[in-house]
Each structure stands twice: as structure tokens, then as C-alpha cells.
PyMOL Python script that loads the backbone (N, CA, C, O; Angstrom):
from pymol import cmd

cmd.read_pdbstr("""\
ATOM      1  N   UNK A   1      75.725 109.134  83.167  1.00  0.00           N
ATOM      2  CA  UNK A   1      75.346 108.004  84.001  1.00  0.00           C
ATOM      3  C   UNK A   1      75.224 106.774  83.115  1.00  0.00           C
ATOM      4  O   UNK A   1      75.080 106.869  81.896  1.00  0.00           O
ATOM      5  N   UNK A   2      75.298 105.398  83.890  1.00  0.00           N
ATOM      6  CA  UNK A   2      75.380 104.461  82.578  1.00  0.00           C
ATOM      7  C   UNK A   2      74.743 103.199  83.581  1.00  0.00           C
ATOM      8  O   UNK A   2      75.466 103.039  84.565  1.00  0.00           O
ATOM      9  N   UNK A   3      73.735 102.414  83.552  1.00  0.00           N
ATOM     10  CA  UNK A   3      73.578 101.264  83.865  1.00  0.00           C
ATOM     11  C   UNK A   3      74.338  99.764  83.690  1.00  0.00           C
ATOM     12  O   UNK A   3      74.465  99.190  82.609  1.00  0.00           O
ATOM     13  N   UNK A   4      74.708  99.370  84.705  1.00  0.00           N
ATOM     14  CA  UNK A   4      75.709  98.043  84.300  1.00  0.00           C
ATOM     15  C   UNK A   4      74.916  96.906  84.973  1.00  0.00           C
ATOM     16  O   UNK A   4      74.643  96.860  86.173  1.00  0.00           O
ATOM     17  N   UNK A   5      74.622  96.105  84.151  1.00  0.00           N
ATOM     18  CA  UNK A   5      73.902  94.933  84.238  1.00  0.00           C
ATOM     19  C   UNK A   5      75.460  93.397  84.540  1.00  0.00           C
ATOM     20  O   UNK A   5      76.294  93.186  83.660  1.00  0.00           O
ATOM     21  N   UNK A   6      75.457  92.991  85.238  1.00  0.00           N
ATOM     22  CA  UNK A   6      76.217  91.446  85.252  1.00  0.00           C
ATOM     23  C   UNK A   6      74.868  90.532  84.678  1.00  0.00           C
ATOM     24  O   UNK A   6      74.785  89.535  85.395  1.00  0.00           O
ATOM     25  N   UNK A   7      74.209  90.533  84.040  1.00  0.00           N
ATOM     26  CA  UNK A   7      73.381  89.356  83.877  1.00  0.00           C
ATOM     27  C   UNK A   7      73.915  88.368  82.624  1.00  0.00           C
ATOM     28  O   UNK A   7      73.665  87.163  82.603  1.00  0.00           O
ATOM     29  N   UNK A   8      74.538  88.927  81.784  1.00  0.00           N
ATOM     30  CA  UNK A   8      75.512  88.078  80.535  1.00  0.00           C
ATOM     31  C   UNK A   8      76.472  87.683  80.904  1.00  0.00           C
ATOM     32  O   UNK A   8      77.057  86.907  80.149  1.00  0.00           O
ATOM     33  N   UNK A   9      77.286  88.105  82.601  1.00  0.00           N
ATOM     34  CA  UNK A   9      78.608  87.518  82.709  1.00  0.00           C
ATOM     35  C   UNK A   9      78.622  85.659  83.284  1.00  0.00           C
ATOM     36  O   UNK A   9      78.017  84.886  84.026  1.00  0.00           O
ATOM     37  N   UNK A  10      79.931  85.723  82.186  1.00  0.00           N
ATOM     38  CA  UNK A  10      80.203  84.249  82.205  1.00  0.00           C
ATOM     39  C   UNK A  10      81.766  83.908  82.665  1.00  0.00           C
ATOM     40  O   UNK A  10      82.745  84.405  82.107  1.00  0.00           O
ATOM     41  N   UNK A  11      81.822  83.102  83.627  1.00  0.00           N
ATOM     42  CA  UNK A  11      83.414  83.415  84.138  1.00  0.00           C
ATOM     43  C   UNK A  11      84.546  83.599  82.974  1.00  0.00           C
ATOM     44  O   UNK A  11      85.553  84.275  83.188  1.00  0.00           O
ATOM     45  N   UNK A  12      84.273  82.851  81.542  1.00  0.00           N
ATOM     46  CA  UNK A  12      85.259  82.924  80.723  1.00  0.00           C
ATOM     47  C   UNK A  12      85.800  84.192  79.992  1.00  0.00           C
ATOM     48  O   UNK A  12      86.755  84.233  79.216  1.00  0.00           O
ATOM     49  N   UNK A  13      84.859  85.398  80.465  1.00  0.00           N
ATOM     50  CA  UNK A  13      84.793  86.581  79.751  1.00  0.00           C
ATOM     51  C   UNK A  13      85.637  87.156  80.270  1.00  0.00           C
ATOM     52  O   UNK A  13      86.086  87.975  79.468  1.00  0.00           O
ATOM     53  N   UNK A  14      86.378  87.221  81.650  1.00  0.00           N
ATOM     54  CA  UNK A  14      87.267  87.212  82.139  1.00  0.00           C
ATOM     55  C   UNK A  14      88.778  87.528  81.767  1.00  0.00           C
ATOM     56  O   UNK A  14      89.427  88.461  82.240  1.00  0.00           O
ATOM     57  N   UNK A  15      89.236  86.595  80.837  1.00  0.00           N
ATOM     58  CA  UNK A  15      89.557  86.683  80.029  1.00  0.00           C
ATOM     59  C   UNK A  15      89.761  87.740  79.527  1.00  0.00           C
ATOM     60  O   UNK A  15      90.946  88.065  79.609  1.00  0.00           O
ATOM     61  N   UNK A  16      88.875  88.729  78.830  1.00  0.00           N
ATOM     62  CA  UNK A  16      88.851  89.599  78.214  1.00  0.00           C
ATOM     63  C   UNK A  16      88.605  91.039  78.966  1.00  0.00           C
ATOM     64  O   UNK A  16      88.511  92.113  78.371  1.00  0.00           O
ATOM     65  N   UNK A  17      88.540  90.901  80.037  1.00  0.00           N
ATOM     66  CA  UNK A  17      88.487  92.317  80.943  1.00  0.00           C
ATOM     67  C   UNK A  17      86.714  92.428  81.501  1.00  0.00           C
ATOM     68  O   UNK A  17      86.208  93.399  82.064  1.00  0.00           O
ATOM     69  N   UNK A  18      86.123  91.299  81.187  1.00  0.00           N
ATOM     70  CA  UNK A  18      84.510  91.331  81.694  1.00  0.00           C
ATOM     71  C   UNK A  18      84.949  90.859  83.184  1.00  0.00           C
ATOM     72  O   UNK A  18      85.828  90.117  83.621  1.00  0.00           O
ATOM     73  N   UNK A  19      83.667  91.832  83.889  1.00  0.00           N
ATOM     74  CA  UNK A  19      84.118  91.289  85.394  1.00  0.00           C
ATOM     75  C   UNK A  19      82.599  91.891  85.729  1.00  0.00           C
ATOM     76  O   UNK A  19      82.053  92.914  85.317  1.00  0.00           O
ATOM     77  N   UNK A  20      82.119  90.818  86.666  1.00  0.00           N
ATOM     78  CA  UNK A  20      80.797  91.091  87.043  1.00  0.00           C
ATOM     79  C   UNK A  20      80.757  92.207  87.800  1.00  0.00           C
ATOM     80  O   UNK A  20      81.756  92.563  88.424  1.00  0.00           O
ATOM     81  N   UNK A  21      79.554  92.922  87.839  1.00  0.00           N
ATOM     82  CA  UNK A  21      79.323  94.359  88.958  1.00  0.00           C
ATOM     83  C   UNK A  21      79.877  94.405  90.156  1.00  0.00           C
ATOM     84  O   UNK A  21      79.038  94.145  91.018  1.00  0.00           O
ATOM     85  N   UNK A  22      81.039  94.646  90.628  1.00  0.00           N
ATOM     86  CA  UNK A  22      81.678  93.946  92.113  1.00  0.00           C
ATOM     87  C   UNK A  22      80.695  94.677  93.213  1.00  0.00           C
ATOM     88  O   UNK A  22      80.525  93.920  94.168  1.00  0.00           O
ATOM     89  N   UNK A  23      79.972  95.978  93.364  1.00  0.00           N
ATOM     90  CA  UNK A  23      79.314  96.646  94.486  1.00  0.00           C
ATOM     91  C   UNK A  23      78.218  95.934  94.894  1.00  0.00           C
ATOM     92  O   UNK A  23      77.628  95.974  95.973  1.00  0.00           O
ATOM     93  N   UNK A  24      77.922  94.998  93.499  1.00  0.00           N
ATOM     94  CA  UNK A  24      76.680  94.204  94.010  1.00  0.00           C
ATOM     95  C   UNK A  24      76.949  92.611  93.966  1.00  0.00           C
ATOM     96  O   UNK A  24      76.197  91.978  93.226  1.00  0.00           O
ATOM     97  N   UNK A  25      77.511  92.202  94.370  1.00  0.00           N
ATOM     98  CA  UNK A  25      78.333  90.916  94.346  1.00  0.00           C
ATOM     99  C   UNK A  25      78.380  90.288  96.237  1.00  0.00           C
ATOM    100  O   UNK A  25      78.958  90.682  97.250  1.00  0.00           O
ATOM    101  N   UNK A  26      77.814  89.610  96.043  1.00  0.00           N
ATOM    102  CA  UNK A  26      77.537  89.027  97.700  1.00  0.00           C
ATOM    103  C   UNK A  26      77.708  87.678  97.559  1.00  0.00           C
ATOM    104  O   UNK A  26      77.238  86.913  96.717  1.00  0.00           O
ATOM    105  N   UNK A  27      78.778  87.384  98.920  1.00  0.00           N
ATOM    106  CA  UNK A  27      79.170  85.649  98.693  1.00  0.00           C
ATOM    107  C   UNK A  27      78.901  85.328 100.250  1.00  0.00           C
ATOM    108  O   UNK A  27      78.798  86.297 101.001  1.00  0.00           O
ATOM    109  N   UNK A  28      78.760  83.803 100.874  1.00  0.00           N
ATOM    110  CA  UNK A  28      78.512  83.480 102.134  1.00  0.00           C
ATOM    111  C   UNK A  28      80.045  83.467 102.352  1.00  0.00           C
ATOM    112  O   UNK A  28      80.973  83.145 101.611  1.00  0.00           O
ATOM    113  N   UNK A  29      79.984  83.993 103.809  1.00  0.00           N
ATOM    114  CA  UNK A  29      80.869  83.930 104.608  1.00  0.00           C
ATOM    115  C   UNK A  29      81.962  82.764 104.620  1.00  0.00           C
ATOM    116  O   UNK A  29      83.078  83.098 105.019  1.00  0.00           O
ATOM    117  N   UNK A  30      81.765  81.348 104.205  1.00  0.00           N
ATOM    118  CA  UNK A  30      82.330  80.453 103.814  1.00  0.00           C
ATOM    119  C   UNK A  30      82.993  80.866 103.441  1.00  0.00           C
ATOM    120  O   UNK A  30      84.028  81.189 104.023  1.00  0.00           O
ATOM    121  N   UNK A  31      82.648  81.129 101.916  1.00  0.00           N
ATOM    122  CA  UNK A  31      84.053  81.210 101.069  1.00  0.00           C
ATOM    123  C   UNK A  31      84.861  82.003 101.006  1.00  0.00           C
ATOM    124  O   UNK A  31      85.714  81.947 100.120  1.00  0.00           O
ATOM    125  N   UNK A  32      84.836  83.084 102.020  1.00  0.00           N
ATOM    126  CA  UNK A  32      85.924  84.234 102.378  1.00  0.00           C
ATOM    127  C   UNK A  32      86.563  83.199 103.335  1.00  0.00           C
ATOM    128  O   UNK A  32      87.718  82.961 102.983  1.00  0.00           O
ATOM    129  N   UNK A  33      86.130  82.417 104.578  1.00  0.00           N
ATOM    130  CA  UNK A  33      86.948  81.757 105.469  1.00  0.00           C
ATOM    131  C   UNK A  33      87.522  80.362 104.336  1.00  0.00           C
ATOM    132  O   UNK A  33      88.516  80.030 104.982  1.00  0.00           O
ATOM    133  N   UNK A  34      87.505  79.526 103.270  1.00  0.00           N
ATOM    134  CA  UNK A  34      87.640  78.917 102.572  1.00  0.00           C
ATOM    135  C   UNK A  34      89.151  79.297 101.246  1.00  0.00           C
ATOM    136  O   UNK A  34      89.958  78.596 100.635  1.00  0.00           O
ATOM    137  N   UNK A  35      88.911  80.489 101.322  1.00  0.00           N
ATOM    138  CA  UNK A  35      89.572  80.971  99.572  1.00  0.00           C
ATOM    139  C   UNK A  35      89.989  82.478 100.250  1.00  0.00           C
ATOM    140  O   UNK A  35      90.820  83.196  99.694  1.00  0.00           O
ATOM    141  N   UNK A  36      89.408  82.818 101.340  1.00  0.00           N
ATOM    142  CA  UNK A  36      90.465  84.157 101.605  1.00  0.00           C
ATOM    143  C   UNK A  36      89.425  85.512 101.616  1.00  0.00           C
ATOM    144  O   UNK A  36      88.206  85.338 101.585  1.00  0.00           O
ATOM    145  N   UNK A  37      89.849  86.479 101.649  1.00  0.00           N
ATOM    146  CA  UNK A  37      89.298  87.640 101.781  1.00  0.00           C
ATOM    147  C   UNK A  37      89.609  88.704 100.695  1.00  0.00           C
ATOM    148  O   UNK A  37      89.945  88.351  99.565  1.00  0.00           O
ATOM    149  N   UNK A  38      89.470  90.284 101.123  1.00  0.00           N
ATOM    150  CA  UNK A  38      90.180  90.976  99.655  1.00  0.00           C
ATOM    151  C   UNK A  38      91.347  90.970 100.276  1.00  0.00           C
ATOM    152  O   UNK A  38      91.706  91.010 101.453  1.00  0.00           O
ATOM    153  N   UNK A  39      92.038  90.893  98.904  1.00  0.00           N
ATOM    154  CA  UNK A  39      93.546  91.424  99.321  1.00  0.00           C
ATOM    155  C   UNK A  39      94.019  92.469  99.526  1.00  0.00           C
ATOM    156  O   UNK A  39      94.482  93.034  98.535  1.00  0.00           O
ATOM    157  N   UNK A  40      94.095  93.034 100.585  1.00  0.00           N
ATOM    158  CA  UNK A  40      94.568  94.213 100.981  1.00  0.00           C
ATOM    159  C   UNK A  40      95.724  95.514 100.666  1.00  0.00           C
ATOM    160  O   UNK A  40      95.917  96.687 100.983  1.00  0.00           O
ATOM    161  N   UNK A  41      96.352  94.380  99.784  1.00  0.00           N
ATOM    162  CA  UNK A  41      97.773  95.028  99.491  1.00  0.00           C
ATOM    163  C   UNK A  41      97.553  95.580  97.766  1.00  0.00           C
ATOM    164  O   UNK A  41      98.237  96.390  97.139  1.00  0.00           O
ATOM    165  N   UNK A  42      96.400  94.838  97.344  1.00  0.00           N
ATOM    166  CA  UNK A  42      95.873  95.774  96.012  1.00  0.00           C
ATOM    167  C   UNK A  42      95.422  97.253  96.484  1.00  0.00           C
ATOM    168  O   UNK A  42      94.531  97.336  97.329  1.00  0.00           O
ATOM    169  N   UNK A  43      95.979  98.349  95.989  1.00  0.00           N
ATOM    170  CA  UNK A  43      95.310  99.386  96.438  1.00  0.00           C
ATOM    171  C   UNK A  43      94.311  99.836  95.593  1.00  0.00           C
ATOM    172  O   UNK A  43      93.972 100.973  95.923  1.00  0.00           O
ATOM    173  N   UNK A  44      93.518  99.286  94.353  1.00  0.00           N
ATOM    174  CA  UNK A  44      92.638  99.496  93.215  1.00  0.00           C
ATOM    175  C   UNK A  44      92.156  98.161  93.109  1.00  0.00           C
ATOM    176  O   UNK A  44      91.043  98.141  92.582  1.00  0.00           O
ATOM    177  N   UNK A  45      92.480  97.327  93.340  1.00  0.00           N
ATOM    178  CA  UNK A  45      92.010  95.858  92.112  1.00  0.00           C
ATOM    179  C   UNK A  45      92.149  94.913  93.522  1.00  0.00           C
ATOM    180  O   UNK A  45      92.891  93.931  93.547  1.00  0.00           O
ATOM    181  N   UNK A  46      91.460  95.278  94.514  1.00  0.00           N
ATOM    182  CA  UNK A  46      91.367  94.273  95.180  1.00  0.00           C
ATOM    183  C   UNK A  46      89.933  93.705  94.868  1.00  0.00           C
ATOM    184  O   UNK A  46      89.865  92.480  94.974  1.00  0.00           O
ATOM    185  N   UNK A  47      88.808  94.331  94.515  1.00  0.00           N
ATOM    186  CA  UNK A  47      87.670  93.869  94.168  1.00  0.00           C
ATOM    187  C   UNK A  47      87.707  92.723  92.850  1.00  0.00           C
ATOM    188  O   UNK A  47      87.101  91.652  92.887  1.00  0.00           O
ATOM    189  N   UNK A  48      88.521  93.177  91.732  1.00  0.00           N
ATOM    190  CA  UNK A  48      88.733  92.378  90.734  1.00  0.00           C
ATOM    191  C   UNK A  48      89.313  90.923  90.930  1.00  0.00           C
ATOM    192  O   UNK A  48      88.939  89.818  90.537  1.00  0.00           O
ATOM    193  N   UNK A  49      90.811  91.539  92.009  1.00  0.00           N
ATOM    194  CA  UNK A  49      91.395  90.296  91.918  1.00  0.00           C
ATOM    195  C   UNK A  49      90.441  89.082  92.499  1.00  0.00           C
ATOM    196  O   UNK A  49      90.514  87.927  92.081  1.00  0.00           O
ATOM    197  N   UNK A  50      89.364  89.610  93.727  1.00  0.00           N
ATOM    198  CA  UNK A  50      89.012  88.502  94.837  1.00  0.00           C
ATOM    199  C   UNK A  50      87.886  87.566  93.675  1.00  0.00           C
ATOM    200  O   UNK A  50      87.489  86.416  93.863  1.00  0.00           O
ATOM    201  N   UNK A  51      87.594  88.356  92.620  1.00  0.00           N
ATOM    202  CA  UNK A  51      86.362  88.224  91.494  1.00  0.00           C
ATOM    203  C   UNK A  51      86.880  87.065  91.087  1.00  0.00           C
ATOM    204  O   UNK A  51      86.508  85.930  91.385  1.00  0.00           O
ATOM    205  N   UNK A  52      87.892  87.455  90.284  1.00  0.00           N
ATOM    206  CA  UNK A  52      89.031  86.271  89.377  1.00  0.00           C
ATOM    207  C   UNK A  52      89.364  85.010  90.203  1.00  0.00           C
ATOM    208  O   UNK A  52      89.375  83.865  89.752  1.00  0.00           O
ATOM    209  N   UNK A  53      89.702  85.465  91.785  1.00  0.00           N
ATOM    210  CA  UNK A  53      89.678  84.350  92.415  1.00  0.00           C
ATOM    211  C   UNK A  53      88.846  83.247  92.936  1.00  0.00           C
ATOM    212  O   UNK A  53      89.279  82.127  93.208  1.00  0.00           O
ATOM    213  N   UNK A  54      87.307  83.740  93.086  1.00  0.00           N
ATOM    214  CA  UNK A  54      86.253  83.080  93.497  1.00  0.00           C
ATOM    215  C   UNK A  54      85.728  82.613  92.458  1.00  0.00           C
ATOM    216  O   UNK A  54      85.412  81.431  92.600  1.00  0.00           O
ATOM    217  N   UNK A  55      85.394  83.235  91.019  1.00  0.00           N
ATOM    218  CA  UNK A  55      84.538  82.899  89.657  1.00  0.00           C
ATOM    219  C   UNK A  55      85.702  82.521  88.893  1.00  0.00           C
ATOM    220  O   UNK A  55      85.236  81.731  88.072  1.00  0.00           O
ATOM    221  N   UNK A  56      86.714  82.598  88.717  1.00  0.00           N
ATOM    222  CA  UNK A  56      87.451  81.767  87.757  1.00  0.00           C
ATOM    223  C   UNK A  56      88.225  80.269  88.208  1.00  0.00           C
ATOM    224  O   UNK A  56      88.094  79.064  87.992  1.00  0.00           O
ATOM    225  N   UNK A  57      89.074  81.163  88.947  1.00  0.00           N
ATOM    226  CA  UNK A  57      89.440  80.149  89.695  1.00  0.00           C
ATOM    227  C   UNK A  57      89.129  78.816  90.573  1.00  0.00           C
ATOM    228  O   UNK A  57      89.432  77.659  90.278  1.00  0.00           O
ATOM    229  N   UNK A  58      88.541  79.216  91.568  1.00  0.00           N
ATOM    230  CA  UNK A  58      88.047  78.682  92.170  1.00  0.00           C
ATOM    231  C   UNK A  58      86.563  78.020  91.562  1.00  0.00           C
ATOM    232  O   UNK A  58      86.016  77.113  92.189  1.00  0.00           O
ATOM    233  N   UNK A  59      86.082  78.457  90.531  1.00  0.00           N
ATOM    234  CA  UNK A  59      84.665  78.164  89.539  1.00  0.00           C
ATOM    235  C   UNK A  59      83.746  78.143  90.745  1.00  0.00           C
ATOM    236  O   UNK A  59      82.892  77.276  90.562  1.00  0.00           O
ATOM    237  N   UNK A  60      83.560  78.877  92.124  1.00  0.00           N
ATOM    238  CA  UNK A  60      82.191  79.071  92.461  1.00  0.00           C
ATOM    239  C   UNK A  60      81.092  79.405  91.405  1.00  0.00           C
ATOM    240  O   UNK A  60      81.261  80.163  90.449  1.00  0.00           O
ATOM    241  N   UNK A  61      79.570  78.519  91.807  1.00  0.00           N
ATOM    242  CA  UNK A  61      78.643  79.181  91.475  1.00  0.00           C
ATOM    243  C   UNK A  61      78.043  80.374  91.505  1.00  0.00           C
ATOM    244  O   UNK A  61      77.634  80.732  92.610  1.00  0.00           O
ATOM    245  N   UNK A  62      77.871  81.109  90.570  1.00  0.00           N
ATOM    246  CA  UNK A  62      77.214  82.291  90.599  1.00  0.00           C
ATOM    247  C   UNK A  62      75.464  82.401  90.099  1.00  0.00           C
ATOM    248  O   UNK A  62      75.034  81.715  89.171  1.00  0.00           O
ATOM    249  N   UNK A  63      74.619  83.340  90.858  1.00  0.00           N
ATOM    250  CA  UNK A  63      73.277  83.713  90.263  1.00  0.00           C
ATOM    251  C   UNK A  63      73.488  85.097  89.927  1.00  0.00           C
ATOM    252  O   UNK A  63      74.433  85.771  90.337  1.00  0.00           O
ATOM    253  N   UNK A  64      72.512  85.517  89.118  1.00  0.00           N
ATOM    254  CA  UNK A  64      72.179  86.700  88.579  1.00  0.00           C
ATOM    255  C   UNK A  64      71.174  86.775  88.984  1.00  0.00           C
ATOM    256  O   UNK A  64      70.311  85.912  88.825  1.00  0.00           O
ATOM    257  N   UNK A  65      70.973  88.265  89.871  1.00  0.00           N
ATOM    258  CA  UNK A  65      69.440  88.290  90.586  1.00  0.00           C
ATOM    259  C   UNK A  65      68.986  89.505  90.099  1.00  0.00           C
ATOM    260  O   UNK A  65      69.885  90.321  89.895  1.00  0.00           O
ATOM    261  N   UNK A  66      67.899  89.854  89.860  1.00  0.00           N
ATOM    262  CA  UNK A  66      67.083  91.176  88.816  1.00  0.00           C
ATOM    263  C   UNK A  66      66.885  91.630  89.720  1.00  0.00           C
ATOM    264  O   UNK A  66      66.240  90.941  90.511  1.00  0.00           O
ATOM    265  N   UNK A  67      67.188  92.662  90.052  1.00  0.00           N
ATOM    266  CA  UNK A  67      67.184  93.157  91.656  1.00  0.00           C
ATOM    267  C   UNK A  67      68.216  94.541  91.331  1.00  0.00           C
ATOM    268  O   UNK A  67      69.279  94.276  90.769  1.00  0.00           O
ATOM    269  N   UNK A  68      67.936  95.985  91.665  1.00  0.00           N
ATOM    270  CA  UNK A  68      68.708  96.894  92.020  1.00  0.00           C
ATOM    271  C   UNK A  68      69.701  96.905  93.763  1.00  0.00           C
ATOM    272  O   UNK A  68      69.263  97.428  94.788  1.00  0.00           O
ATOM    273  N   UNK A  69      70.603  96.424  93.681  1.00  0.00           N
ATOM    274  CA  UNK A  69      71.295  96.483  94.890  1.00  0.00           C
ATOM    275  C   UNK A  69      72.129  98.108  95.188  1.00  0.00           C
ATOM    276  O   UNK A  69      72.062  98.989  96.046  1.00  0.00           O
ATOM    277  N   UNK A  70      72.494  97.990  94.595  1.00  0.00           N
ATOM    278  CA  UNK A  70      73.786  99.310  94.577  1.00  0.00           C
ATOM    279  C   UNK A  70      73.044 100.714  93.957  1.00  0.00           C
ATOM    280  O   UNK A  70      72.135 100.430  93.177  1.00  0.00           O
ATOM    281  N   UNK A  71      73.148 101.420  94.053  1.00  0.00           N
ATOM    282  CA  UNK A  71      73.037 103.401  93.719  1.00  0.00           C
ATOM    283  C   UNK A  71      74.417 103.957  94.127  1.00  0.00           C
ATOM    284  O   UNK A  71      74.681 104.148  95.314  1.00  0.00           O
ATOM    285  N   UNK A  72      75.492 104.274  92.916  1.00  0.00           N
ATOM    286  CA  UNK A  72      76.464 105.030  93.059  1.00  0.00           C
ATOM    287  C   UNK A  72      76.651 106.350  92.357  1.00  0.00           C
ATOM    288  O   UNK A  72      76.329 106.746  91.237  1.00  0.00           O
ATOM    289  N   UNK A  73      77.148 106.788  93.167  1.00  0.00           N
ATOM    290  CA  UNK A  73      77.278 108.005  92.641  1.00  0.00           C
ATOM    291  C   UNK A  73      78.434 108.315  91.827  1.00  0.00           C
ATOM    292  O   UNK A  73      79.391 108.049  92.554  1.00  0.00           O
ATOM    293  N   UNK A  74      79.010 108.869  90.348  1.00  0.00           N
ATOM    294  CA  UNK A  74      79.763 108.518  89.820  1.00  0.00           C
ATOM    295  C   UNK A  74      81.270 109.191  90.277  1.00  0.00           C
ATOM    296  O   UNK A  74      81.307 110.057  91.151  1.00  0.00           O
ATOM    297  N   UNK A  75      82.288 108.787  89.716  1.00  0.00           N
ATOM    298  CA  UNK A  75      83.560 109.124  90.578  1.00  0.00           C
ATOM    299  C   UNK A  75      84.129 107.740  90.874  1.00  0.00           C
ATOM    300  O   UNK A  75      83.494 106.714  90.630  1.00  0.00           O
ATOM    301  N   UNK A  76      85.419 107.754  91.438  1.00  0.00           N
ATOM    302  CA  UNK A  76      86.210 107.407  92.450  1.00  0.00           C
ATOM    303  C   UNK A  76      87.532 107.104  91.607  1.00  0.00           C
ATOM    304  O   UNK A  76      87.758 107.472  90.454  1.00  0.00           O
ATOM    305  N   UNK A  77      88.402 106.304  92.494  1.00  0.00           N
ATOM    306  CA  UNK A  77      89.763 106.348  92.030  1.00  0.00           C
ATOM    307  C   UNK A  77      90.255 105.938  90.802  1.00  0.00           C
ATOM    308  O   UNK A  77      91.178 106.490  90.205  1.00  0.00           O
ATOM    309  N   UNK A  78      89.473 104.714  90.331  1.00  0.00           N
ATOM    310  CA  UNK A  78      89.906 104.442  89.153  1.00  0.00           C
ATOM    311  C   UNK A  78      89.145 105.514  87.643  1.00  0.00           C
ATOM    312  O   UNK A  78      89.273 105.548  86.419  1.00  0.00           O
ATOM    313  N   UNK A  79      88.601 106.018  88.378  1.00  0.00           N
ATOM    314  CA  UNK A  79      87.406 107.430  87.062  1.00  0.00           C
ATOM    315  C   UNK A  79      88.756 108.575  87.589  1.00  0.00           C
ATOM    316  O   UNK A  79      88.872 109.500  86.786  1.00  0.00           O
ATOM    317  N   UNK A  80      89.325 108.614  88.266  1.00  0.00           N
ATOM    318  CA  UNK A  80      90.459 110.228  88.213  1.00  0.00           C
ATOM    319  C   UNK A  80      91.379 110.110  87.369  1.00  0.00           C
ATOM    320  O   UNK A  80      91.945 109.028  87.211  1.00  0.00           O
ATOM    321  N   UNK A  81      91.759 111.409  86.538  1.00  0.00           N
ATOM    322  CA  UNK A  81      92.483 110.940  85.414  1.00  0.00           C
ATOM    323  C   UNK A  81      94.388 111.142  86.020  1.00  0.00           C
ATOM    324  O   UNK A  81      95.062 112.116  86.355  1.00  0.00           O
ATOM    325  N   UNK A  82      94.554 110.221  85.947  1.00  0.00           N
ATOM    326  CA  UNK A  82      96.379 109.924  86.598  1.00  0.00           C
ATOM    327  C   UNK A  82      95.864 110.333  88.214  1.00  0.00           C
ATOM    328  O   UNK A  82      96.216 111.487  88.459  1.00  0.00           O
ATOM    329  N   UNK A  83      95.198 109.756  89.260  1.00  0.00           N
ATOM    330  CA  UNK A  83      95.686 110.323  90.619  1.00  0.00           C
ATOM    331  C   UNK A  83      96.682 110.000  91.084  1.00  0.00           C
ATOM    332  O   UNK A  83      97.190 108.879  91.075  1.00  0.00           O
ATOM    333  N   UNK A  84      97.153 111.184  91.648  1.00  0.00           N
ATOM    334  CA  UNK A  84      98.075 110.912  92.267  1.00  0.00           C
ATOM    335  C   UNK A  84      98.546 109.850  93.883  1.00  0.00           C
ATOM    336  O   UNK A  84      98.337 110.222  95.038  1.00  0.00           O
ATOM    337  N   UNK A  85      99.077 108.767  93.542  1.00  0.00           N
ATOM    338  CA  UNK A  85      98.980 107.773  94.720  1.00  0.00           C
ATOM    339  C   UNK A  85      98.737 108.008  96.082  1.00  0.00           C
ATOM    340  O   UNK A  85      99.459 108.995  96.232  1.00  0.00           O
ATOM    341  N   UNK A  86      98.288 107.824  97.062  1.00  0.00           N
ATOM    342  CA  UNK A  86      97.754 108.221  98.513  1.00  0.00           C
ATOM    343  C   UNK A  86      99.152 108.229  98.972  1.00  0.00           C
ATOM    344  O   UNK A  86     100.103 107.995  98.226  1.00  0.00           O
ATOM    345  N   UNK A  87      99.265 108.559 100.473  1.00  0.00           N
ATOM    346  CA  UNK A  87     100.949 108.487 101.092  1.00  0.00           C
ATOM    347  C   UNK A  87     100.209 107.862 102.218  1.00  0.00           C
ATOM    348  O   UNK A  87     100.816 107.472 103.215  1.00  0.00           O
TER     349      UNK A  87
END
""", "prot")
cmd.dss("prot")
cmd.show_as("cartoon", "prot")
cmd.util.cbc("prot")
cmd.orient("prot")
């Protein structure tokens, strides 16, 4: 198990493969009707890409709130080693 904190992320880290906690990442409704939604046609990296698009791109403001939002349980598609693509 491993705790992941976003409280050091800075949009420029980006860059380098830093990407804030996406499960706990909450934006107003605006800026999905403004800049778009996830992209659907990512079948893995739609969380990343919409990240890159709102905090880099677009340079929305972000807070860091000390707050437990998310409890996951570990797993999913990108933790399987080679899955095999859905049909």
C-alpha cells in the first residue's frame, strides 16, 4: 500500500510525469462546459490527459486540501502487467 499526497504538485512537474492524485481532483462544472470533459477515446489516460489540459494548459487554479477524499483499493488497468486490450 503506498500513500500519495498531491500537496507538492506544481503544474510544471508535468513535464516530468508528476500528475496530481486524479481520484481526488474536483473541478466546478464550468470548466468541463468551458475546456471540455474526459476524453473518451483515451482508453487509460483519459484522467491524465483532462489533468494536462485544465493545470497546464489551460493554467486553472488549483488548491491542495488536507483532507482524505479517496480509499482505493489497489489494482486496476494500468497496475496489470501487459493486459490484454478489452474488445
Amino acid at each position: 500500500m503506498r500513500y500519495y499526497s498531491s500537496r507538492h504538485f506544481r503544474p510544471w512537474l508535468a513535464r516530468f510525469g508528476c500528475m496530481p492524485a486524479h481520484p481526488s481532483f474536483y473541478c466546478r462544472r464550468a470548466l468541463f462546459e468551458k475546456w471540455g470533459a474526459y476524453a473518451a477515446d483515451y482508453r487509460i489516460a483519459a484522467d491524465h490527459e483532462l489533468l494536462i489540459r485544465l493545470l497546464v494548459r489551460r493554467k486553472i487554479r488549483a488548491r491542495y486540501v488536507r483532507e482524505v477524499f479517496v480509499k482505493m483499493r489497489p489494482g486496476g488497468i494500468t497496475r496489470a502487467p501487459w493486459a490484454a486490450p478489452s474488445r
